[in-house]
C-alpha positions in Angstrom: 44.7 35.8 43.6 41.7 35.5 41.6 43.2 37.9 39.3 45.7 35.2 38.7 42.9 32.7 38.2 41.1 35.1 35.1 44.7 35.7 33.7 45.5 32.0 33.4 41.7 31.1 32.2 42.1 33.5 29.4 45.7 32.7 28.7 44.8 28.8 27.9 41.5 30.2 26.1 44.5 31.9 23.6 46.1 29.2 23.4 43.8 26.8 22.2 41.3 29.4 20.6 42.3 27.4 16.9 42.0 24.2 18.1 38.1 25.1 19.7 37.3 27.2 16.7 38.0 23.9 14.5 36.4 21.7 16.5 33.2 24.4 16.2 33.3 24.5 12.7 33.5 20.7 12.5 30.5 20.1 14.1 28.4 23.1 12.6 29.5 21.5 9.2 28.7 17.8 10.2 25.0 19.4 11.3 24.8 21.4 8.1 26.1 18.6 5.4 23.4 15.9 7.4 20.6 18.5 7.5 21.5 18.9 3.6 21.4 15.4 2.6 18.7 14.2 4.6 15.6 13.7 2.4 12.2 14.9 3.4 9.8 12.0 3.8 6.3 13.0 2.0 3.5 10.2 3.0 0.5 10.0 0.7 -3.4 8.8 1.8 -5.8 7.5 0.1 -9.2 5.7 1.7 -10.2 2.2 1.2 -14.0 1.1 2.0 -13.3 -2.6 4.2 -16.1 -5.2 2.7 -18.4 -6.5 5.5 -18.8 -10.6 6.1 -21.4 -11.8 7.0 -23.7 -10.1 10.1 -23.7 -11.8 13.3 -24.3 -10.0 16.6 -21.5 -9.3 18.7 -20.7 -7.3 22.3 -19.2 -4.2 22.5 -15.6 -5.2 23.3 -15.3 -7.0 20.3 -16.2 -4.0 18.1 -14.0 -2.4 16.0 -14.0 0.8 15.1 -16.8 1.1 12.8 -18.7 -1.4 14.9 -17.7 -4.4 12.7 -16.9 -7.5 14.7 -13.2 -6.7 15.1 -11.7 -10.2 13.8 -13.2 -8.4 10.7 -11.4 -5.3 10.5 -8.2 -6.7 11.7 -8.9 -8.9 9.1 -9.1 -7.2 6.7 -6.1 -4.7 7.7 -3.9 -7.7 7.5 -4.8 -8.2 3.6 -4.6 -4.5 2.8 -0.9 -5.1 4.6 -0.6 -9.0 3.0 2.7 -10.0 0.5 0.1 -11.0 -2.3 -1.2 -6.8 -2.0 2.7 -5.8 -1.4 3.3 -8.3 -4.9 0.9 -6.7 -6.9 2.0 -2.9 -6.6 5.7 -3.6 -6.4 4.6 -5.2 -10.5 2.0 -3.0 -11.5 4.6 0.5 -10.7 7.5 -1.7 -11.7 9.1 -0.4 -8.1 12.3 -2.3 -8.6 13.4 -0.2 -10.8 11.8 3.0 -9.7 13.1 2.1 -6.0 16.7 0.7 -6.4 16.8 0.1 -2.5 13.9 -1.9 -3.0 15.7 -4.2 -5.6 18.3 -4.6 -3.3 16.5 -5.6 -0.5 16.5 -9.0 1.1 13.1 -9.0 1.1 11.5 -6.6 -1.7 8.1 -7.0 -0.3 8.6 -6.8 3.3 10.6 -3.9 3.0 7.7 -2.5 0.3 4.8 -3.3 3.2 7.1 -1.4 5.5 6.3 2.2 4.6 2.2 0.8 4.5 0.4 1.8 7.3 -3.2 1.5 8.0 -5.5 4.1 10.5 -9.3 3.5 10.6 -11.5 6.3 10.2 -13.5 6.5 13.2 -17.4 5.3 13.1 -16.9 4.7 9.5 -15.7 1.4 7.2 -13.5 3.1 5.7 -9.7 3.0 6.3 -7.0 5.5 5.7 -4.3 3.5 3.4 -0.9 5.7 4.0 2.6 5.0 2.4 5.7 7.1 3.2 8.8 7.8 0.6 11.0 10.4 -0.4 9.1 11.0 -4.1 5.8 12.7 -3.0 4.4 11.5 -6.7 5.4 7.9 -6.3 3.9 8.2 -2.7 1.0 9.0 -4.2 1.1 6.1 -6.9 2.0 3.7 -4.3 -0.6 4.7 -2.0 -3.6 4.2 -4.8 -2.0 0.6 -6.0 -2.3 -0.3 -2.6 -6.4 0.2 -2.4 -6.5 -1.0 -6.3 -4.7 -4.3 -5.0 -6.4 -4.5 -1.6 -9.8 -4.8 -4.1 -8.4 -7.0 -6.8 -7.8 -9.4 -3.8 -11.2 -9.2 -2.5 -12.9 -10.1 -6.3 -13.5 -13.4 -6.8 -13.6 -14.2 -10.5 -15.5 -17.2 -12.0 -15.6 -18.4 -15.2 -17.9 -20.8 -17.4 -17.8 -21.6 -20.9 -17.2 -23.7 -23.7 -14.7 -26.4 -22.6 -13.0 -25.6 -25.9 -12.5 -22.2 -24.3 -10.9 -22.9 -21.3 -7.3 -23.6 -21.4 -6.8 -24.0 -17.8 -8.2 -23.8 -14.2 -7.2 -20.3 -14.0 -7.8 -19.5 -17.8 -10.5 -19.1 -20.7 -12.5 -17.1 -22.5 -15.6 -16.7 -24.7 -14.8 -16.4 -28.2 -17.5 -13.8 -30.0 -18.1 -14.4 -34.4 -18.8 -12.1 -37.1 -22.3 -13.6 -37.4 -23.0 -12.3 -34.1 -22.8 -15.7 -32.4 -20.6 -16.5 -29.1 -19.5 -19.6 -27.7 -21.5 -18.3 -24.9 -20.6 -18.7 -21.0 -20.9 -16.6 -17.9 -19.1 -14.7 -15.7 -19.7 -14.6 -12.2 -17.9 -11.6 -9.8 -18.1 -11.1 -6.8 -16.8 -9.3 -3.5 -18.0 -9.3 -0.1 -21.5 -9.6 0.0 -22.4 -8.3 -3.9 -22.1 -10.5 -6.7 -22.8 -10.1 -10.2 -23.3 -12.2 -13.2 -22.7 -11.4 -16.7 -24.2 -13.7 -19.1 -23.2 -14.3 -22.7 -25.7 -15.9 -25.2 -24.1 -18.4 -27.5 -26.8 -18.0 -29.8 -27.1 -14.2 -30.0 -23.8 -13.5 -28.6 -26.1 -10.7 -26.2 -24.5 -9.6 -22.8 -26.7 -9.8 -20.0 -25.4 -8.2 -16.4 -27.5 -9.5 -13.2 -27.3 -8.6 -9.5 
């Protein structure tokens, strides 16, 4: 009886021996096309230095990782990760073009600030700034704009001078002559707790740089 049983398994095996071969080198085919076309994901890092506020004394719970109050660091995360950061980079690398998804995309900078991720460095203030995509050079690009941005954001930019010179509240400059002469003004940067102030002499046109 059992004899029977083997002769009919392999019998129906015979049978349909094409059909199960197909069906096996269907699916080995799927696996191998998808492995083919999937693109390796590269993700590039670069370090960013978070500017401290002013010190107050907090407990230990409320510490962050470098022992900044952590309102701070989270803070501070949030404008590494902001749209104005995501803005800037998607401009400055022209991503729309380089990234075609990206110019298709609902929301270019949302779906930018997606592949931006941000890892503290422990006992440090420094972050790890990381951005995923396909193009390990672009990666790469992406991942420095981001930290170039995240300090352009942080500099705040003042201007005085000539009210000839200035041409809005966002605008001016200080003209310099042949004869040496300026229309003088200064210049006032700053970020986080360091400022400096660059000085231009109307009469001399000399540049002065203070802390």
């Amino acid at each position: 009886m059992e004899e029977m049983h083997l002769r009919e398994y392999v019998r129906v095996l015979r049978k349909h021996m094409w059909l199960m071969l197909a069906c096996f080198v269907v699916v080995l085919g799927t696996v191998a096309l998808g492995t083919y076309l999937q693109r390796p994901i590269f993700r590039a890092t670069t370090r960013a230095l978070l500017d401290r506020e002013a010190p107050r004394v907090v407990n230990f719970q409320e510490a962050g990782p470098s022992g900044e109050p952590l309102e701070v660091f989270q803070t501070q995360v949030q404008i590494i990760r902001s749209r104005p950061v995501g803005q800037r980079v998607i401009d400055t690398l022209d991503l729309k073009s380089k990234k075609p998804e990206l110019a298709l995309a609902a929301d270019p900078v949302e779906a930018f600030l997606g592949s931006v991720s941000v890892e503290p460095v422990r006992n440090t203030r420094l972050v790890e700034i990381q951005v995923e995509d396909p193009d390990p050079k672009l990666a790469a690009e992406m991942a420095n704009a981001v930290a170039s941005a995240y300090v352009y954001q942080n500099l705040e930019l003042k201007l005085y001078a000539a009210q000839s010179e200035v041409s809005s509240e966002r605008r001016g400059s200080i003209r310099f002559y042949p004869d040496g002469s300026s229309t003088g003004g200064r210049i006032t940067v700053a970020a986080g707790e360091r400022k400096y102030l660059v000085d231009v002499d109307w009469l001399t046109g000399r540049v002065s740089i203070n802390e």
